[in-house]
Phi, psi and omega in degrees: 000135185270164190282340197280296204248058178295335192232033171233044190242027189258164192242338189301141156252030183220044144272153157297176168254151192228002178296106162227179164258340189259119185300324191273012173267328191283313186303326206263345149338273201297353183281343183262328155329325182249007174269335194258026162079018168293318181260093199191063038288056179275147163230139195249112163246120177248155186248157139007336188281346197278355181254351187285343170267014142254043172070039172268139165273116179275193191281333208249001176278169193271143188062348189230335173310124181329294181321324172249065188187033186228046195255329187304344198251013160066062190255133158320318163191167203316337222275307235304316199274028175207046160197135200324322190272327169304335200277320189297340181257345195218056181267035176262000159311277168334303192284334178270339164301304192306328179299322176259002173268339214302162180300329204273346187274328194264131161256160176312173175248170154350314196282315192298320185299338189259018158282306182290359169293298200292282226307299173302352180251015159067026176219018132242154199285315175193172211221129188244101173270121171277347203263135199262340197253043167040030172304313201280333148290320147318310170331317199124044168235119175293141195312312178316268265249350191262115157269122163250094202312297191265024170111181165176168177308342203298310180264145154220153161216168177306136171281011170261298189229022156067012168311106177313121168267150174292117198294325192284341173295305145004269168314312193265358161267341182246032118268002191245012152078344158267151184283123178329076166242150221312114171305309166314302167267317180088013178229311167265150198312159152277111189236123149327137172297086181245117177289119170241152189305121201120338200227133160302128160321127185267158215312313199312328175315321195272333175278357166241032146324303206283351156318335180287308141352295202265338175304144186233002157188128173257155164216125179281096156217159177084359181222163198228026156025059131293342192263140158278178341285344182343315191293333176292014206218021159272291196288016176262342175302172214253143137021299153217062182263108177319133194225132202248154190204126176233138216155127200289342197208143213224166194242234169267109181230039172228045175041057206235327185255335201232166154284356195222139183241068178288313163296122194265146196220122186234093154296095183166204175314139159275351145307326204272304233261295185294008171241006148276330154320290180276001155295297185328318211252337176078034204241132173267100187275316202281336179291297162346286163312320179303321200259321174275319185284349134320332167242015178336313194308349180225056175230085170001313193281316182303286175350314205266351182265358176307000000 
C-alpha cells in the first residue's frame, strides 16, 4: 500500500460523502457526526505528534525529528537504537536515550486531554497509541481503554528469565547511568516493555482488533502512519466508516482513489486541530485541561513515574 492514498481506499457507496478539502467544514462534519450520536464508538490512534507539545520528539520531522538527531551515538543507522539484535549487543545507546525520554519529565497535552474528554462523553471505544511515554494514562485514561501497540516504560523486564522489575529500581538504575541487570537471574539485561523492531507486538494490540469492526468514526492524529502493522489499521474500520486525519502533513484526501469521500484532512497542529474540534462540539477543553493538569499530584499513574 502506498503512502499516497493510505487514507483512500474505501469503496462503499452507501455512505453520504463527508469528504471535504477545507479543514473547517470537515471538523463541524465530524462535531455533528458526534453531536448527533451517529459517532459513539470511536477509536483514536495517536502518533508521536500528539506528544511534541510536551516537548517529546517526534521520529521523522526533518532537523527536528529523533532519527535526525541520534548521530552522538555512532548507530549503523537511526532504526538501530529500536532494534532488538542491536540492543543485546550495544544496549548502551538506548539507555542514554531512555534517560531523556523518560515519562516523569513530560506533561500530557491538550490532545491527551480531548482524548480523556470522548472517554468522559462516553463515546470513545478505544484509544491505539503508538507512543512509548505513557501521556495518555497520565491524563486520566483508564489502562482497559488504552492499546499501546508498541510498549511503553511503565513495565520492564529481563531478556532472560522475563522477571518483572520493580519500576522505582527501574528508573534509579537508568538514571545512575548503569545498564539495568536482572536482581533475579544475575544474567540478564533488564529492557522496558518497549516493542522494539524485531519483537511481536503485545497480545493486548491484537485482542483489541476487533474494535475496528465496531468503530463508526476513527480519528488519526500525530502520525504519518510509516510504521506496519499500526499503519495498517486505518483500512480495518469498515468502509464507510468516516476518518478524521489531524496532521501536519496529509495524505490523498480528494477521492481521487475511492468512491466514497469519507475521508477528512485538518492540516496543522494536533492541539490546534482538537480545540477547533471541541469548540465545535461546546466541549470546554481548555478548562478541562487546566484542572487536571493542575491536580497531577493525585493521579497515581503520574506518581509511580516521578
Amino acid at each position: 500500500m502506498s503512502k499516497q492514498n493510505l487514507f483512500s481506499s474505501g469503496k462503499s457507496h452507501t455512505h453520504e460523502d463527508i469528504g471535504y478539502n477545507k479543514k473547517e467544514s470537515g471538523l463541524k462534519t465530524i462535531a455533528e457526526l458526534i453531536k448527533s450520536g451517529k459517532a459513539k464508538n470511536i477509536v483514536f490512534m495517536a502518533g508521536a505528534g500528539i506528544s511534541t507539545a510536551a516537548g517529546i520528539p517526534d521520529f521523522r520531522s526533518p532537523g527536528t525529528g529523533l532519527y535526525d538527531n541520534l548521530s552522538k551515538y555512532n548507530l549503523p543507522r537511526p532504526e538501530s537504537i529500536f532494534e532488538i539484535q542491536y540492543f543485546k549487543k550495544n544496549p548502551e545507546p538506548f539507555f542514554e536515550l531512555a534517560r531523556e525520554l523518560y515519562p516523569s519529565k513530560f506533561l500530557p497535552t491538550l490532545t491527551h486531554y480531548f482524548i480523556r474528554l470522548l472517554h468522559e462523553k462516553k463515546v470513545l471505544l478505544r484509544c491505539f497509541t503508538q507512543n512509548i511515554d505513557t501521556l495518555e494514562q497520565i491524563a486520566g485514561l483508564p489502562e482497559e481503554v488504552v492499546v499501546e501497540a508498541h510498549g511503553s516504560f511503565s513495565k520492564s523486564k529481563c531478556l532472560k528469565c522475563n522477571k518483572i522489575a520493580d519500576p522505582k529500581w527501574m528508573k534509579e538504575t537508568i538514571f545512575s547511568g548503569v545498564i539495568p541487570k536482572c536482581v533475579g537471574c544475575n544474567k540478564g539485561i533488564v529492557k522496558p516493555c518497549i516493542t522494539f523492531f524485531g519483537e511481536s507486538l503485545p497480545e493486548k494490540f491484537f485482542l483489541h482488533m476487533p474494535d475496528f469492526n465496531k468503530c463508526d468514526l476513527l480519528i488519526v492524529a500525530g502520525t504519518s502512519l510509516q510504521v506496519q502493522p499500526f499503519a495498517l489499521l486505518i483500512d480495518y474500520v469498515s468502509s464507510d466508516t468516516p476518518r478524521l486525519l489531524i496532521n501536519r502533513m496529509g495524505f490523498d484526501f480528494d477521492g481521487s482513489f475511492s468512491s466514497v469521500r469519507r475521508d477528512i484532512f485538518y492540516g496543522g497542529s494536533c492541539d490546534d486541530g482538537v480545540l477547533e474540534l471541541a469548540e465545535l462540539l461546546g466541549w470546554k477543553v481548555i478548562e478541562f485541561y487546566y484542572y487536571y493538569i493542575s491536580n497531577l499530584h493525585f493521579n497515581d499513574y503520574y506518581l509511580l513515574c516521578l
